[in-house]
PyMOL Python script that loads the backbone (N, CA, C, O; Angstrom):
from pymol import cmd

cmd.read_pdbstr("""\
ATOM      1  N   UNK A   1     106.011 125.209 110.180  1.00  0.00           N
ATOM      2  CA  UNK A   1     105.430 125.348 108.877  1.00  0.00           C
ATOM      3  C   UNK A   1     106.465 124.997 107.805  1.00  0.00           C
ATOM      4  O   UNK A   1     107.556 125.563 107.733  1.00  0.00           O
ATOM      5  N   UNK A   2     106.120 124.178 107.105  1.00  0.00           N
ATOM      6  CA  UNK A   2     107.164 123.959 105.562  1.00  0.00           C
ATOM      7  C   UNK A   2     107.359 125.111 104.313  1.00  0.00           C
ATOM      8  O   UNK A   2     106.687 125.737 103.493  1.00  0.00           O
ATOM      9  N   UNK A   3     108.228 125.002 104.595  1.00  0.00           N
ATOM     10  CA  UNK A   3     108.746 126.112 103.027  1.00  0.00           C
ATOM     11  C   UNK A   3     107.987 125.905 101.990  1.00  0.00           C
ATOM     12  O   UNK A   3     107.251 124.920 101.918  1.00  0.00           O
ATOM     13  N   UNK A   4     108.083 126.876 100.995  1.00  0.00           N
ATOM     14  CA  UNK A   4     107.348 126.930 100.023  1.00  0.00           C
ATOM     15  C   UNK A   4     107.932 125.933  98.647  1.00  0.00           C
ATOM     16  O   UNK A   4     107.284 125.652  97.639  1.00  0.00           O
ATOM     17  N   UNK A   5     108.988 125.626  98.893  1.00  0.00           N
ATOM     18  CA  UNK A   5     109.472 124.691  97.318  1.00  0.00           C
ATOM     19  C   UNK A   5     109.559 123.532  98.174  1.00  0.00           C
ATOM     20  O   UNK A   5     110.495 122.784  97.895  1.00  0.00           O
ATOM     21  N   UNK A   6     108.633 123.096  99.402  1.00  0.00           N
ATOM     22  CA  UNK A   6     108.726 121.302  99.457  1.00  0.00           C
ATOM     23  C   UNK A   6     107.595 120.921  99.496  1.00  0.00           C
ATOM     24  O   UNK A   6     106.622 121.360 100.110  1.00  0.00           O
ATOM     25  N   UNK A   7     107.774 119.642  98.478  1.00  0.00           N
ATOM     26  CA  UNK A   7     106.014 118.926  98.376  1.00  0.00           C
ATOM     27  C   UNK A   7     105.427 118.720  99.794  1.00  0.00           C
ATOM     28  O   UNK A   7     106.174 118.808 100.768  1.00  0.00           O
ATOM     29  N   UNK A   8     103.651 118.353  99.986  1.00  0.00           N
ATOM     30  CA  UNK A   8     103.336 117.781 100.609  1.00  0.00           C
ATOM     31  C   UNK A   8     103.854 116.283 100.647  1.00  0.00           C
ATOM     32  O   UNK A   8     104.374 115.794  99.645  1.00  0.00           O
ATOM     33  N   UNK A   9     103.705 115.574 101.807  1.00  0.00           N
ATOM     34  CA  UNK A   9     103.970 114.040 101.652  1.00  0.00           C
ATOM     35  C   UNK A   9     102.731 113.294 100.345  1.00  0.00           C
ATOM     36  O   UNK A   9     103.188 112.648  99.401  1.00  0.00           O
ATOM     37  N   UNK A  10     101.530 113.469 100.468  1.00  0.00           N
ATOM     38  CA  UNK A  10     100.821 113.121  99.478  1.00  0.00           C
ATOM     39  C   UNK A  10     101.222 113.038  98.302  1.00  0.00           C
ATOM     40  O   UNK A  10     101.340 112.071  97.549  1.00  0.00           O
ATOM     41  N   UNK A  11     101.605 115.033  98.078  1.00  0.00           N
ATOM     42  CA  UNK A  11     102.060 114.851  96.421  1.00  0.00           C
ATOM     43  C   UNK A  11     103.339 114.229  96.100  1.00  0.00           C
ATOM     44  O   UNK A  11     103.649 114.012  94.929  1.00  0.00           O
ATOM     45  N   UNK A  12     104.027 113.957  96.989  1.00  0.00           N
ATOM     46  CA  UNK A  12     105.595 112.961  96.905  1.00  0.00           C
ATOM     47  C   UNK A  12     105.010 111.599  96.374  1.00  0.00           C
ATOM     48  O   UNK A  12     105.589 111.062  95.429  1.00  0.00           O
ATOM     49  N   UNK A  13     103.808 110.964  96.971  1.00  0.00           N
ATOM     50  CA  UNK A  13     103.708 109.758  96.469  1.00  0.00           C
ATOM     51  C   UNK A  13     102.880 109.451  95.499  1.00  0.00           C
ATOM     52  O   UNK A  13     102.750 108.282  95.137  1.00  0.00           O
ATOM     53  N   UNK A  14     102.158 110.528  94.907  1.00  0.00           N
ATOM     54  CA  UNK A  14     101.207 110.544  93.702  1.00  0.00           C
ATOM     55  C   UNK A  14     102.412 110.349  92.761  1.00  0.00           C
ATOM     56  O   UNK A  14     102.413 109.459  91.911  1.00  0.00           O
ATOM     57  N   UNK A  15     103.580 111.321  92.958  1.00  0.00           N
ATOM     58  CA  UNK A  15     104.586 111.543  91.710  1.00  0.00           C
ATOM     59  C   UNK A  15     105.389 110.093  91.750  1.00  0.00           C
ATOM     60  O   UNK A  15     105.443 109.376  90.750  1.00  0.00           O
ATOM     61  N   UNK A  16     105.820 109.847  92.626  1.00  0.00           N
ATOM     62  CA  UNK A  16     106.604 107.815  92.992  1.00  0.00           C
ATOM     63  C   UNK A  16     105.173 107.136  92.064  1.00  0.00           C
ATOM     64  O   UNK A  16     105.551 106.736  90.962  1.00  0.00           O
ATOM     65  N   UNK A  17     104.173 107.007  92.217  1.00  0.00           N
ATOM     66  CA  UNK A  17     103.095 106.346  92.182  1.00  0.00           C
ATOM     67  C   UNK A  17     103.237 106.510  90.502  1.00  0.00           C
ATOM     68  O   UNK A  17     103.638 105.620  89.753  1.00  0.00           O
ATOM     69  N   UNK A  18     102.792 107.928  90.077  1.00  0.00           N
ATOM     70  CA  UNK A  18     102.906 107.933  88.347  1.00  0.00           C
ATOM     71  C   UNK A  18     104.272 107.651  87.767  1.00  0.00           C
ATOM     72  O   UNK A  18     104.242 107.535  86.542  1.00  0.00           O
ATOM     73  N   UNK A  19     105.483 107.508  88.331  1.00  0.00           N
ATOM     74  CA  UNK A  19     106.556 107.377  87.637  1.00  0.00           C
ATOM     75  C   UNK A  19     106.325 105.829  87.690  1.00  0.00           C
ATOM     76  O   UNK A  19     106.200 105.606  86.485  1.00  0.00           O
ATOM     77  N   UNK A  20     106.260 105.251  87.984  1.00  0.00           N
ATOM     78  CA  UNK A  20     105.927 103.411  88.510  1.00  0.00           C
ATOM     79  C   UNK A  20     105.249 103.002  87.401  1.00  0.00           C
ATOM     80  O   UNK A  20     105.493 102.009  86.715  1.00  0.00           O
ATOM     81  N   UNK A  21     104.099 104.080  87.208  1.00  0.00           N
ATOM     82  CA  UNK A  21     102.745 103.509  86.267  1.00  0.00           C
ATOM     83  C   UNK A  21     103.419 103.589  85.169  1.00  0.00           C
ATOM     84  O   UNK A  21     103.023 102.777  84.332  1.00  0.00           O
ATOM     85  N   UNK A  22     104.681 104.547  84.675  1.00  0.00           N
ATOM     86  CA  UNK A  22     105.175 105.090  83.486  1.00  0.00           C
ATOM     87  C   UNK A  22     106.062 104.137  82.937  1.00  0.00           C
ATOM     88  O   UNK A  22     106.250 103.987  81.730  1.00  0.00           O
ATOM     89  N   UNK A  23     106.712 103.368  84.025  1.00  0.00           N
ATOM     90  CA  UNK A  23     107.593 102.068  83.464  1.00  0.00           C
ATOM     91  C   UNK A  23     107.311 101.278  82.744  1.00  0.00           C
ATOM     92  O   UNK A  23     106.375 100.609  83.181  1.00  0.00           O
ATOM     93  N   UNK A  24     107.658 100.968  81.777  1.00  0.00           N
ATOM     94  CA  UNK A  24     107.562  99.330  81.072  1.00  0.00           C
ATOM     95  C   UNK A  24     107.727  98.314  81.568  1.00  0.00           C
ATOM     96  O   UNK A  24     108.738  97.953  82.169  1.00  0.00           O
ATOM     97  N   UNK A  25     106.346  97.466  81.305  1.00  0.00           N
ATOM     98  CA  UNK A  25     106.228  95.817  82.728  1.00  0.00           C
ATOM     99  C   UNK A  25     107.578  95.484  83.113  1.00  0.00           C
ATOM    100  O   UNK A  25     107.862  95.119  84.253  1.00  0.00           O
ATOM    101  N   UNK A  26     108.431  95.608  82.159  1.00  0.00           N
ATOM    102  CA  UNK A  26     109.525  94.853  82.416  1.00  0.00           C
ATOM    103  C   UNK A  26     110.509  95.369  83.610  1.00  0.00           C
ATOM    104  O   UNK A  26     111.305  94.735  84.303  1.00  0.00           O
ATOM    105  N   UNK A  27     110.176  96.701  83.595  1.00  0.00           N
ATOM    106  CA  UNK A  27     111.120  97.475  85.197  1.00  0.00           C
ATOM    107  C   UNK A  27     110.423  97.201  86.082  1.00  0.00           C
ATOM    108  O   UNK A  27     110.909  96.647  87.069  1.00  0.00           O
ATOM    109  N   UNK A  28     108.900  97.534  86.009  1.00  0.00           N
ATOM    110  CA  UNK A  28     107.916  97.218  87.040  1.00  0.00           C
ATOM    111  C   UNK A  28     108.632  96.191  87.827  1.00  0.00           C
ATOM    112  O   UNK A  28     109.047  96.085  88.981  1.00  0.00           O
ATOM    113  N   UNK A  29     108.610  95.383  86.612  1.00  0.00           N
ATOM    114  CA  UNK A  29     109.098  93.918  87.932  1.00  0.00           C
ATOM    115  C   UNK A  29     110.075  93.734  88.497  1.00  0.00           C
ATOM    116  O   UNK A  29     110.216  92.762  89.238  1.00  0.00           O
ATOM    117  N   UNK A  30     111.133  94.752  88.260  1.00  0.00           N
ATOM    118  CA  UNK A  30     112.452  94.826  88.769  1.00  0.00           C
ATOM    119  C   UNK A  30     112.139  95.458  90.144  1.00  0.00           C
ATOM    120  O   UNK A  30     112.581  95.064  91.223  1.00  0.00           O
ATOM    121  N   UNK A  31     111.185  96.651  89.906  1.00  0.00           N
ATOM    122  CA  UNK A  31     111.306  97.760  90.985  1.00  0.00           C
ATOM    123  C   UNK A  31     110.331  97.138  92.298  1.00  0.00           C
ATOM    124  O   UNK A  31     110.304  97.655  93.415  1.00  0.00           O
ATOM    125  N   UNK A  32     109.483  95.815  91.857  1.00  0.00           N
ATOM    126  CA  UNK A  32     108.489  94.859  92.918  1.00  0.00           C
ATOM    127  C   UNK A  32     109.798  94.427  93.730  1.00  0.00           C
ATOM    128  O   UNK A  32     110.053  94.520  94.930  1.00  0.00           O
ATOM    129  N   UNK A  33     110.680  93.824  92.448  1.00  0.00           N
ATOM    130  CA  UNK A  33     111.584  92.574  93.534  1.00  0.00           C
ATOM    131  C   UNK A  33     112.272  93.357  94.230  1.00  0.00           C
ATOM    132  O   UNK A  33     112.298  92.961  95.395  1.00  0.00           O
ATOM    133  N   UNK A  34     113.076  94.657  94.009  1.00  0.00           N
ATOM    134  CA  UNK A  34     113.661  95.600  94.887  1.00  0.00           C
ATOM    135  C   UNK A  34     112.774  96.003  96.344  1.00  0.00           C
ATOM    136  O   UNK A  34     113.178  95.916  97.503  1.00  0.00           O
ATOM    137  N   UNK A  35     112.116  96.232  96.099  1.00  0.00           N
ATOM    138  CA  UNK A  35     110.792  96.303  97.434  1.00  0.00           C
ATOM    139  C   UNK A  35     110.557  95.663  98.179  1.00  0.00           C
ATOM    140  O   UNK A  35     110.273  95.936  99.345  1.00  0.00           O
ATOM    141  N   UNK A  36     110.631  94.522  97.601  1.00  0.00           N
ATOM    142  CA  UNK A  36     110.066  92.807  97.954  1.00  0.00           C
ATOM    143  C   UNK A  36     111.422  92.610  98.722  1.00  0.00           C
ATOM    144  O   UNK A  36     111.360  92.135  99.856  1.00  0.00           O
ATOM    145  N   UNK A  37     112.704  92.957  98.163  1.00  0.00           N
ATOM    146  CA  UNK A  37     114.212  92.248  98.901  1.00  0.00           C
ATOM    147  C   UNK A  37     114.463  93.007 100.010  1.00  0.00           C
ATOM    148  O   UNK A  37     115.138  92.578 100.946  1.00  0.00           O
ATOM    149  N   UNK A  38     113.845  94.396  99.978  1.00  0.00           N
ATOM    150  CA  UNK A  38     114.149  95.133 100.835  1.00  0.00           C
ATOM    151  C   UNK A  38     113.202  94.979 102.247  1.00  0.00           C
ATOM    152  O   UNK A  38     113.761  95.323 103.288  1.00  0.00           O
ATOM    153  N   UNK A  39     112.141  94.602 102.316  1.00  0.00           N
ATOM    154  CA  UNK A  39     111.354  94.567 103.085  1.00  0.00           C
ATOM    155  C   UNK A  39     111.410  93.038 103.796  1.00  0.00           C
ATOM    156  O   UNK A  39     111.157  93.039 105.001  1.00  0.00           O
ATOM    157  N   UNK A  40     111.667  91.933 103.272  1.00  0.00           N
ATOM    158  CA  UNK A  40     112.349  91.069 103.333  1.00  0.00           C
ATOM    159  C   UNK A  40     113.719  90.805 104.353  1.00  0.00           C
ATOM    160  O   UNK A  40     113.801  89.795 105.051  1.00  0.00           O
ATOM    161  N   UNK A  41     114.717  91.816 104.326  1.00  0.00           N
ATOM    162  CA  UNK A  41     115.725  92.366 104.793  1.00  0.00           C
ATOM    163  C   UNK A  41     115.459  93.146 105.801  1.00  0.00           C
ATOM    164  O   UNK A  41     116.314  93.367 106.658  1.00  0.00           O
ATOM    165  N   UNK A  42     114.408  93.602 105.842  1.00  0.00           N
ATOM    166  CA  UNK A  42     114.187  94.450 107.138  1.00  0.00           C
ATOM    167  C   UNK A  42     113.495  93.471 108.166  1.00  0.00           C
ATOM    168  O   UNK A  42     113.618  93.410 109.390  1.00  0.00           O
ATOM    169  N   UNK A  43     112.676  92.669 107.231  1.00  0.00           N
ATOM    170  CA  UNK A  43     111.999  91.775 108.181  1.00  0.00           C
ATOM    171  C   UNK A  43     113.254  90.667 108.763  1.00  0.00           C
ATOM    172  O   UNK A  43     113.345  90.456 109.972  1.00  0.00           O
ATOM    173  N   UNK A  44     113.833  90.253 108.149  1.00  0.00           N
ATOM    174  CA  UNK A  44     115.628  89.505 108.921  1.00  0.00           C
ATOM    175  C   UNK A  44     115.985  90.223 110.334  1.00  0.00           C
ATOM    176  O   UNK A  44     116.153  89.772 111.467  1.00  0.00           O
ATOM    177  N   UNK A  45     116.033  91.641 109.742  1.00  0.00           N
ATOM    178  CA  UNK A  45     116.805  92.631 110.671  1.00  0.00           C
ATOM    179  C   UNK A  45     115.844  92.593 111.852  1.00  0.00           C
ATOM    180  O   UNK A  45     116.437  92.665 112.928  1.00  0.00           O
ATOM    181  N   UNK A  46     114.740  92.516 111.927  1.00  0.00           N
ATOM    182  CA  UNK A  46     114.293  93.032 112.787  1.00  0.00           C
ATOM    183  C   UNK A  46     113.771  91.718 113.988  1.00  0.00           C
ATOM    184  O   UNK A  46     113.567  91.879 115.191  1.00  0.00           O
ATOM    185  N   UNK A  47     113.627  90.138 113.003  1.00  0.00           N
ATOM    186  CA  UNK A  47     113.981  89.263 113.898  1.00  0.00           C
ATOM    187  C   UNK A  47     114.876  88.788 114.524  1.00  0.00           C
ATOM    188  O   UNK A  47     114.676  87.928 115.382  1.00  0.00           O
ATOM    189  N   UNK A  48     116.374  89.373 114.144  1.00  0.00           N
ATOM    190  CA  UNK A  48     117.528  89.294 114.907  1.00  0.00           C
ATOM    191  C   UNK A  48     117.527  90.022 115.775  1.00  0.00           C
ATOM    192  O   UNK A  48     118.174  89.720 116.778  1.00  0.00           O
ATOM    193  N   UNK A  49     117.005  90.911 115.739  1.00  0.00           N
ATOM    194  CA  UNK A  49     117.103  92.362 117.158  1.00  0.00           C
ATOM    195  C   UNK A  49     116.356  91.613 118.180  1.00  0.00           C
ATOM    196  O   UNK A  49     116.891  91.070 119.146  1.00  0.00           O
ATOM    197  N   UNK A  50     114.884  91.608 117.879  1.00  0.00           N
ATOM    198  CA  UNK A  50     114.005  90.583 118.682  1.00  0.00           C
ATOM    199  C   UNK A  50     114.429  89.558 119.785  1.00  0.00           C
ATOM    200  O   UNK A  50     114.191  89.422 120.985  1.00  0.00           O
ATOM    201  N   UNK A  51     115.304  88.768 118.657  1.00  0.00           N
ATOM    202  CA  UNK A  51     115.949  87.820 119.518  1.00  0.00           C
ATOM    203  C   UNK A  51     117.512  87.542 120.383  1.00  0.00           C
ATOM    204  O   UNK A  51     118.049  86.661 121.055  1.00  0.00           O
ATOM    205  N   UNK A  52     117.734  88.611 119.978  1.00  0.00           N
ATOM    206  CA  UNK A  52     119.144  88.992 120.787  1.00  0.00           C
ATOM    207  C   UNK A  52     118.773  89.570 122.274  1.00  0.00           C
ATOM    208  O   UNK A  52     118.126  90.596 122.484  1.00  0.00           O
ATOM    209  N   UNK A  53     119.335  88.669 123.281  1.00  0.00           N
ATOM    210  CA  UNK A  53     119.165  89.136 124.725  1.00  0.00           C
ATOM    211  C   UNK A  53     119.427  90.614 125.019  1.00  0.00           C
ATOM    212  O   UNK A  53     120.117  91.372 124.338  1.00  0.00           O
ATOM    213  N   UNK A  54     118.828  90.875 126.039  1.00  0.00           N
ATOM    214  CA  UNK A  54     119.098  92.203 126.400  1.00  0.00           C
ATOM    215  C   UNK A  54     119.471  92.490 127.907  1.00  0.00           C
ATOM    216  O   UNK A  54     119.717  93.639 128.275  1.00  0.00           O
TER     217      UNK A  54
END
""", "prot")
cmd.dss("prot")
cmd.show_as("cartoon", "prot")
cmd.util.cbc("prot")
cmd.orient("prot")
């Protein structure tokens, strides 16, 4: 059972979700390409693993 002072996972991403909406376009688009580079980067990472013999 979780303690009493930690969010549900839901309400963690309602609050990520309204802080996002709260930005001015102009971070918005900072905080896409951060997402975008990162996922990007994972997707690299994870075709090198793939293809490394085992």
């Amino acid at each position: 059972m979780k303690p009493n002072n930690e969010w549900p996972d839901e309400a963690e991403g309602l609050l990520l979700v309204r802080a996002f909406l709260s930005l001015p376009p102009d971070k918005r688009r900072l905080v896409l390409k951060f997402a975008d580079e990162l996922v990007r980067a994972q997707d690299r990472h994870e075709e090198k693993t793939e293809a490394s013999p085992t």
